[in-house]
C-alpha positions as CSV (number, residue, x, y, z in Angstrom):
1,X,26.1,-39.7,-47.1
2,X,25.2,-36.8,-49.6
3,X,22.2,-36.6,-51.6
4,X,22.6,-35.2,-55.1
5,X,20.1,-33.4,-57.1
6,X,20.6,-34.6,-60.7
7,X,19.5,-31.4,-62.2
8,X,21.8,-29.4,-60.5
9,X,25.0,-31.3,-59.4
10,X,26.5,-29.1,-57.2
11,X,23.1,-28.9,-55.3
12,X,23.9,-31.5,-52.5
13,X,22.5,-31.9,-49.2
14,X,24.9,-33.0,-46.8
15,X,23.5,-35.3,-44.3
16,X,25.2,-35.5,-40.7
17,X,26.7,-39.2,-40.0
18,X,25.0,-41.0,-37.7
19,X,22.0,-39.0,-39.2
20,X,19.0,-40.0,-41.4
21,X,17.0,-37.9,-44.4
22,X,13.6,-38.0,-42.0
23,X,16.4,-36.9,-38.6
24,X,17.6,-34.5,-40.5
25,X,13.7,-33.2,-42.0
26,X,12.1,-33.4,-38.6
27,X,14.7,-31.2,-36.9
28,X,14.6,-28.7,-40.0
29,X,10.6,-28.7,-39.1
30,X,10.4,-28.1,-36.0
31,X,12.8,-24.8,-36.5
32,X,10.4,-23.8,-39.0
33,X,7.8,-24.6,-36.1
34,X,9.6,-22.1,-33.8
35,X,10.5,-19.6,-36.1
36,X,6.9,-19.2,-37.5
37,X,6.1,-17.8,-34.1
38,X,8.3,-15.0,-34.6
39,X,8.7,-14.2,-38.8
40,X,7.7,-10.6,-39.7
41,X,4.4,-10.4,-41.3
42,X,5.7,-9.9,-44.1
43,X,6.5,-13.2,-44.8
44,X,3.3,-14.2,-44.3
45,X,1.8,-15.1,-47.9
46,X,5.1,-15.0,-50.0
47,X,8.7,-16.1,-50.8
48,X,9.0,-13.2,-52.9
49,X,10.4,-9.9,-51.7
50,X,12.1,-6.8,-53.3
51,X,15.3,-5.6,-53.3
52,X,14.9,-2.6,-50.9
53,X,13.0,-5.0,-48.3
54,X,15.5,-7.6,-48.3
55,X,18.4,-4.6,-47.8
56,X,16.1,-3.2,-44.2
57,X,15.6,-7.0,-43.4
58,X,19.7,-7.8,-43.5
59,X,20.4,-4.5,-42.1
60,X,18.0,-5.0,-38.7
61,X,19.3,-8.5,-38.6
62,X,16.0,-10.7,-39.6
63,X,17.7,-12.1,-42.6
64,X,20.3,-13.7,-43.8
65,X,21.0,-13.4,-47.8
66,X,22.7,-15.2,-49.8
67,X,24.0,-14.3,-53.1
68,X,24.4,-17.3,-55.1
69,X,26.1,-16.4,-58.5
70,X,29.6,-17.2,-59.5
71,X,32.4,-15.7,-58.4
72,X,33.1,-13.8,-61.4
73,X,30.0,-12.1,-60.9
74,X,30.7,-10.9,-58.1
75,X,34.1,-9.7,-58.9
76,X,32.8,-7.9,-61.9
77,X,29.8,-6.0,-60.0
78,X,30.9,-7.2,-56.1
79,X,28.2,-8.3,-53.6
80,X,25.1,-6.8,-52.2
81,X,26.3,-5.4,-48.5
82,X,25.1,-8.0,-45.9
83,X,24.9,-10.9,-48.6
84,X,26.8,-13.6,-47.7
85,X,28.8,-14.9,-51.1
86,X,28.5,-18.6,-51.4
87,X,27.9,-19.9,-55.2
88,X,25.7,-22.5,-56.5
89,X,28.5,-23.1,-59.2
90,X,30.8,-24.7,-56.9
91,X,31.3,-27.8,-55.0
92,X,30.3,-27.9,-52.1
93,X,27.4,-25.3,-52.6
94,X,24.9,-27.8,-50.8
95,X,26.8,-29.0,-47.9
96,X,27.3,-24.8,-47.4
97,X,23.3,-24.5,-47.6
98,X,22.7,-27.2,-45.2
99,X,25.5,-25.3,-42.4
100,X,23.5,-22.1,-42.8
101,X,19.8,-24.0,-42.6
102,X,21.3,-25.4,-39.1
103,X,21.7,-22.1,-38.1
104,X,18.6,-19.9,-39.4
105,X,15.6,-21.1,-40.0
106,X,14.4,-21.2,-44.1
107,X,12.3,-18.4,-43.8
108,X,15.1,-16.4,-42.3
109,X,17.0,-17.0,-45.8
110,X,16.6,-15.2,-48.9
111,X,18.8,-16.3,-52.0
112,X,19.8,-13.4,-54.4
113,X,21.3,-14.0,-58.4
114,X,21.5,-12.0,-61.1
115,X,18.1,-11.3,-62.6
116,X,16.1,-14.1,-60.5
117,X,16.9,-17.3,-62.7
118,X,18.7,-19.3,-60.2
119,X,17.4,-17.5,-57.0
120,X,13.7,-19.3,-58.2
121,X,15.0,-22.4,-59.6
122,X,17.4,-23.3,-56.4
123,X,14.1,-22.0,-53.9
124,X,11.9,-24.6,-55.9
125,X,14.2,-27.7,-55.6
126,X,14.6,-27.4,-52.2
127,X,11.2,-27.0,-51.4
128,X,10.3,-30.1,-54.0
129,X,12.9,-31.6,-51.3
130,X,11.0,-30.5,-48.6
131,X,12.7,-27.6,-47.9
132,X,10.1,-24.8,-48.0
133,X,10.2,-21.3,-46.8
134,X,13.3,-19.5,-48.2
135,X,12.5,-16.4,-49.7
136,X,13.6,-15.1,-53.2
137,X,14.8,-11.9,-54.4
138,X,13.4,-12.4,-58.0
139,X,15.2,-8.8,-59.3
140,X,18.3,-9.9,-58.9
141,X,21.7,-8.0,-58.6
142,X,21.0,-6.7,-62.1
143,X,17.6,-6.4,-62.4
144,X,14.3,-7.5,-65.4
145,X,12.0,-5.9,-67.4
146,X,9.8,-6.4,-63.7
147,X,12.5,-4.5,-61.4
148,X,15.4,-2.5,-61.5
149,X,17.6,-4.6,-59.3
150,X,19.8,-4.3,-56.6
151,X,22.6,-2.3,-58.3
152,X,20.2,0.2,-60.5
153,X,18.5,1.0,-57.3
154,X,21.2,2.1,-55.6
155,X,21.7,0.1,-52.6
156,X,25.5,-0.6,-50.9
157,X,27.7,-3.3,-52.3
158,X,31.2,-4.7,-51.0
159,X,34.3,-6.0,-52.7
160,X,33.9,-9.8,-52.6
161,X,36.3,-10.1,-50.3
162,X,34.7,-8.3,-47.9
163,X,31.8,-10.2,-48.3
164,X,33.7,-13.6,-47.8
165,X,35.6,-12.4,-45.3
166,X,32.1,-12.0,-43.3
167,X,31.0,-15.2,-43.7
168,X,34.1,-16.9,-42.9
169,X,33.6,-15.4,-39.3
170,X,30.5,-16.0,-39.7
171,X,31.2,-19.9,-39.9
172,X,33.8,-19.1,-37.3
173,X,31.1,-18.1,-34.9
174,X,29.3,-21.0,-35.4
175,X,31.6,-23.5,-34.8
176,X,32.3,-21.9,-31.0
177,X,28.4,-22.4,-30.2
């Protein structure tokens, strides 16, 4: 069964058959549970976190980030190097979420946009669905009045194939596990 968010349509949660809501919540808890032992400090009293600090965190392999925009966006500016391209503007976006939230832990997530909009509003519903932990990178790709951004400060992007291309054996890996 999938449950859809009616403020966001493509914002489903996939639930595994033969699996309930609560199954499905208890397991994501007690990764939470394990991973708590072992998050960076830094996580400690925030889901917020810059540019430059999600960049070291992908590159030493403590985080996963996704960059959620559509994929125009990323063909006009490409995708932050280590960010793993999967949109909230297409079906399916939820049922993605949920393959990468059996696999990391939320707090081992970080969700990336364009200026922080969708980043904050897609970390809020989920935890208003008791999904808490994922961390935002408010900045953005482009950047606020607050921050530069990924792009003005300089850090590494890929074409968007590239970026999809890692994530597809990505998935790949997972499914041999």
């Amino acid at each position: 069964n999938v449950e859809r968010d009616v403020m966001q349509p493509h914002l489903e949660i996939q639930i595994p058959s033969g699996q309930t809501r609560r199954n499905v919540m208890v397991r994501l808890a007690a990764a939470i549970c394990i991973g708590l032992g072992t998050v960076n400090g830094a996580f400690a009293d925030t889901h917020v976190m810059t540019a430059p600090d999600a960049f070291a965190l992908v590159q030493r392999g403590d985080l996963v980030m996704l960059d959620i925009r559509s994929r125009e966006e990323w063909l006009e500016t490409g995708v932050a190097v280590g960010a793993l391209p999967v949109s909230m503007h297409e079906p399916g976006f939820g049922r993605r979420l949920m393959e990468i939230l059996q696999q990391y832990p939320p707090e081992k997530i970080a969700l990336i946009c364009a200026t922080g909009g969708r980043s904050e509003f897609v970390v809020n519903r989920l935890a208003a669905q008791g999904i808490t932990g994922l961390r935002d990178v408010p900045e953005g790709m482009m950047g606020h009045g607050d921050a530069p951004g990924w792009i003005a400060r300089g850090l590494p992007i890929t074409a968007p194939q590239n970026a999809e291309a890692e994530y597809e054996a990505m998935r790949d890996s997972w499914a041999e596990k």
